[in-house]
C-alpha positions in Angstrom: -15.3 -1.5 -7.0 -12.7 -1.9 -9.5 -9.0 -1.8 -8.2 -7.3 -0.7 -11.1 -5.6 2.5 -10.4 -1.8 2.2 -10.0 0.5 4.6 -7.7 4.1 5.2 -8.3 6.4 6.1 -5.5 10.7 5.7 -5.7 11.4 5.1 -2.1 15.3 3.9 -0.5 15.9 0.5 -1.6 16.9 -0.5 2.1 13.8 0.9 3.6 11.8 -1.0 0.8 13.2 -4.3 1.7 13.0 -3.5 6.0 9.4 -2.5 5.5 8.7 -5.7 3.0 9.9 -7.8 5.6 8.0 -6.4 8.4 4.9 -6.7 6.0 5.6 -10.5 5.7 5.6 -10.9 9.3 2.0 -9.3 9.2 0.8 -11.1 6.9 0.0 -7.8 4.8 1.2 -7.4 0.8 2.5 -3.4 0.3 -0.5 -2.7 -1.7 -2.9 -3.8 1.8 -0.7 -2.1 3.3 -1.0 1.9 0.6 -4.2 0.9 0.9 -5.0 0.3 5.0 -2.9 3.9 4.9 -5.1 5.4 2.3 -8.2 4.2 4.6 -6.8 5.7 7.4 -6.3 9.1 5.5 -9.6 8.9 4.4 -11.6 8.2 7.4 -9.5 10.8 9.6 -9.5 13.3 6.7 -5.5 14.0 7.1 -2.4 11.5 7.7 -2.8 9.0 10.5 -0.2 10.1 12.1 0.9 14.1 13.9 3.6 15.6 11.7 5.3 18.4 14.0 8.6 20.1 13.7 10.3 19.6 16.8 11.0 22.8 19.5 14.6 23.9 20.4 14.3 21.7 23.3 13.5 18.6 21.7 16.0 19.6 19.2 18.9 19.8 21.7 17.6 16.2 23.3 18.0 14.6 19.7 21.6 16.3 19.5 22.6 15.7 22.9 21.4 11.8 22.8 23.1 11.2 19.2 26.1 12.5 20.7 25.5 10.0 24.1 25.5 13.6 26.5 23.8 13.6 29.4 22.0 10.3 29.2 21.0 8.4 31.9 21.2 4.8 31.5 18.8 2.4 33.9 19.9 -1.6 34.7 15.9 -1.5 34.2 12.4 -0.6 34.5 11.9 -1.1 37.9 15.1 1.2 38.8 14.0 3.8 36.4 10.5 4.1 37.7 12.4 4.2 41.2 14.2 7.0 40.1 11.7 9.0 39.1 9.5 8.5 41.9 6.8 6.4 40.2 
């Protein structure tokens, strides 16, 4: 099959570059990677990927931890699996 359709996206010159970078590391060019996504869309008929919009709850978490309230920090793992009883 012929690979000669082109798509277009503007997209945050920062984010570009991060997400280039990571691709390098992959060993991936961007187009493998539109098209691996494009795959993906295809075989699961919708994005690979949930979209949600979050609840109050989570809502208040994502306010609360970007304002560093009630967080509970952990030395490590082990302590925060001893914490909560796991």
């Amino acid at each position: 099959m012929a690979k000669d359709a082109t798509v277009r996206a503007r997209i945050d010159p920062d984010l570009k570059l991060e997400v280039e970078r990571l691709f390098e590391e992959l060993g991936i060019s961007t187009t493998e990677a539109i098209t691996l996504f494009y795959r993906q869309v295809k075989l699961r008929n919708g994005l690979p990927f949930e979209l949600i919009v979050p609840n109050q709850t989570t809502e208040k978490v994502f306010r609360d931890t970007d304002a560093n309230k009630e967080l509970v920090r952990f030395n490590d793992a082990d302590e925060m699996f001893g914490q909560l009883g796991i």
